[in-house]
C-alpha positions in Angstrom: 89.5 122.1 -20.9 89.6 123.6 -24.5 90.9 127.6 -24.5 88.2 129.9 -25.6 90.9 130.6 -28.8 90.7 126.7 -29.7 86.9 126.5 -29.8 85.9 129.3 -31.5 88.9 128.0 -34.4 87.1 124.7 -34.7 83.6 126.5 -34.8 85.2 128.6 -37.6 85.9 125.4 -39.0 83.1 123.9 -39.1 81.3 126.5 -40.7 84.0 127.1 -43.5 83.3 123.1 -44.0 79.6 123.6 -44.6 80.5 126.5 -46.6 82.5 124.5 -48.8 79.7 122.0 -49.1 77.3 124.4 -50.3 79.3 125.9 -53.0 80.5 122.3 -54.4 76.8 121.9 -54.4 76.2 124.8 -56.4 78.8 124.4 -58.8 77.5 120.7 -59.8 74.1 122.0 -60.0 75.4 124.7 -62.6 77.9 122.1 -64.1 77.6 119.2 -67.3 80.1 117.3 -65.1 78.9 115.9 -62.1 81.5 115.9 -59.1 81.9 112.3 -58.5 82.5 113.2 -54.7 81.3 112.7 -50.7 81.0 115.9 -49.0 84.7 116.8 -48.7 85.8 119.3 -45.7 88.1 122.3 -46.4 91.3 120.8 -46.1 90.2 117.9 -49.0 88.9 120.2 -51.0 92.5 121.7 -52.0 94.0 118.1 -53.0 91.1 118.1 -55.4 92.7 120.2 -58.8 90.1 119.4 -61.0 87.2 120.8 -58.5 89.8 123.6 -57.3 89.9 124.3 -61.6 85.8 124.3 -61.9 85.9 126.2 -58.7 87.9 129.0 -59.8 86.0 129.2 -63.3 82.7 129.3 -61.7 83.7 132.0 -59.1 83.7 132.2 -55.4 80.5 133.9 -53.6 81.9 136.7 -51.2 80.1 134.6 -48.2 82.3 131.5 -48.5 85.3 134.0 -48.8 84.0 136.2 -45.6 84.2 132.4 -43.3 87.6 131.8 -45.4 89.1 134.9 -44.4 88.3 134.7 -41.3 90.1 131.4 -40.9 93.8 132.8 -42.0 96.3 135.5 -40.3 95.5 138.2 -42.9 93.4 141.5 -42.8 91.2 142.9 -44.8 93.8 145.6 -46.1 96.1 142.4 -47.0 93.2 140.8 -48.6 92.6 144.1 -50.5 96.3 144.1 -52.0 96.5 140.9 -52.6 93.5 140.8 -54.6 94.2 144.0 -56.2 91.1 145.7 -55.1 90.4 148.6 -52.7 89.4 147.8 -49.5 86.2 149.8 -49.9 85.5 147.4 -53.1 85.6 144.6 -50.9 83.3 146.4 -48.7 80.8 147.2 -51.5 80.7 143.2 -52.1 79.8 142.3 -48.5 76.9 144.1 -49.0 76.0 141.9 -52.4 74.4 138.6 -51.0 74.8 137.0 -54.4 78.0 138.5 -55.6 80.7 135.9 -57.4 84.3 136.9 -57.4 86.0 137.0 -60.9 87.8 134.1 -61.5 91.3 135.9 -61.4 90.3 136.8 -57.9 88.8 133.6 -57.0 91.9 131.5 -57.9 93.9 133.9 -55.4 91.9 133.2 -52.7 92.1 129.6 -53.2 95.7 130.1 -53.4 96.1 131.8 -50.2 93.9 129.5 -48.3 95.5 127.0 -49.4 98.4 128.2 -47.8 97.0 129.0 -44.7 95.7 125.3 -44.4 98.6 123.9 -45.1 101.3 125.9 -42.8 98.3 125.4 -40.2 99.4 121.4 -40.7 102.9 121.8 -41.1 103.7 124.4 -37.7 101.3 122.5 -34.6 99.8 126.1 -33.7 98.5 128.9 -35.8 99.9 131.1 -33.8 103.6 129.6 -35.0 102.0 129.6 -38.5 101.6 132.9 -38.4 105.0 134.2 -37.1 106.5 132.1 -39.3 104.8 134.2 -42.1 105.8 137.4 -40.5 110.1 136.6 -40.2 112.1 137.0 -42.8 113.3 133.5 -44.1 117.0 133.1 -44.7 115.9 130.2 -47.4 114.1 132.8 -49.1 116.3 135.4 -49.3 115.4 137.2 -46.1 112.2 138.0 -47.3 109.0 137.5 -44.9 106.8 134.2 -46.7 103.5 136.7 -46.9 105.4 139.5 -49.3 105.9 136.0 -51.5 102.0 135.8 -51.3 101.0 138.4 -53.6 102.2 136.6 -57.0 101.4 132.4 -58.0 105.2 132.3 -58.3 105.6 133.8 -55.0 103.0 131.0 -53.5 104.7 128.2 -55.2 108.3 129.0 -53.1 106.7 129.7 -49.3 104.5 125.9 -50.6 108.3 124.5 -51.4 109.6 126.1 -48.5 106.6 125.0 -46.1 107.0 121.1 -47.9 110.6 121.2 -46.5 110.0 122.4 -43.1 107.2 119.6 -43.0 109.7 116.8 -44.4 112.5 118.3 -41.5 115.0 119.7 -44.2 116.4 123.2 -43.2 117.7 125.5 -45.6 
């Protein structure tokens, strides 16, 4: 039997996926370029740089980043700082139906989902995924992997750092 936890995860999932699939959609309606692709999931949408590239430049629509964030270990006052945006400015764009994020925004939250999706792979539960992010990492200087998330830089060493754990090499 499935734990309550487990389904609603995969339901998340699944939505995020058709989420996905309707913004690719939308982006190769608006695009010159056709996206010579199936419909990819969430997870094969981030080994895709060109379509993450056109993604970012078209702009993310505040749904598809409401079923993101509710898919990785951070709250809305994370989301706010790592954005750079208030928390009641990210409240005044739930309301929008159409609003796109900037494109300085949208890469971010790319970026931070696809760290989520990928430390989701690497530790067998989320729930290790997230402690993980929450204890201070000896190979990173003793600071906690999320207060690396707010710069690209930042994002690039918890990647490294999650790569090694994944290949079995301990700092």
């Amino acid at each position: 039997m499935v734990p309550e936890k487990q389904k609603r995860m995969t339901t998340d999932l699944t939505v995020v996926n058709e989420a996905i699939q309707i913004y690719i959609r939308k982006i190769d309606k608006s695009s010159e370029n056709k996206i010579k692709t199936k419909e990819i999931s969430y997870s094969e949408f981030f080994e895709d740089k060109l379509l993450i590239i056109r993604a970012i430049r078209h702009g993310m629509p505040y749904k598809l980043f409401s079923k993101i964030k509710d898919i990785t270990p951070f709250s809305e006052d994370d989301w706010a700082e790592f954005l750079s945006l208030s928390k009641k400015t990210l409240q005044r764009y739930s309301t929008d139906a159409d609003y796109l994020f900037k494109p300085i925004h949208t890469e971010k939250i790319i970026e931070l989902a696809e760290v989520t999706n990928f430390g989701k792979e690497v530790f067998d539960s989320t729930t290790q995924f997230y402690l993980w992010l929450n204890t201070p990492s000896f190979a990173l200087e003793n600071l906690k992997p999320v207060e690396l998330l707010k710069d690209s830089y930042g994002k690039e060493l918890v990647m490294d750092e999650l790569n090694r754990i994944d290949q079995g090499i301990f700092a």
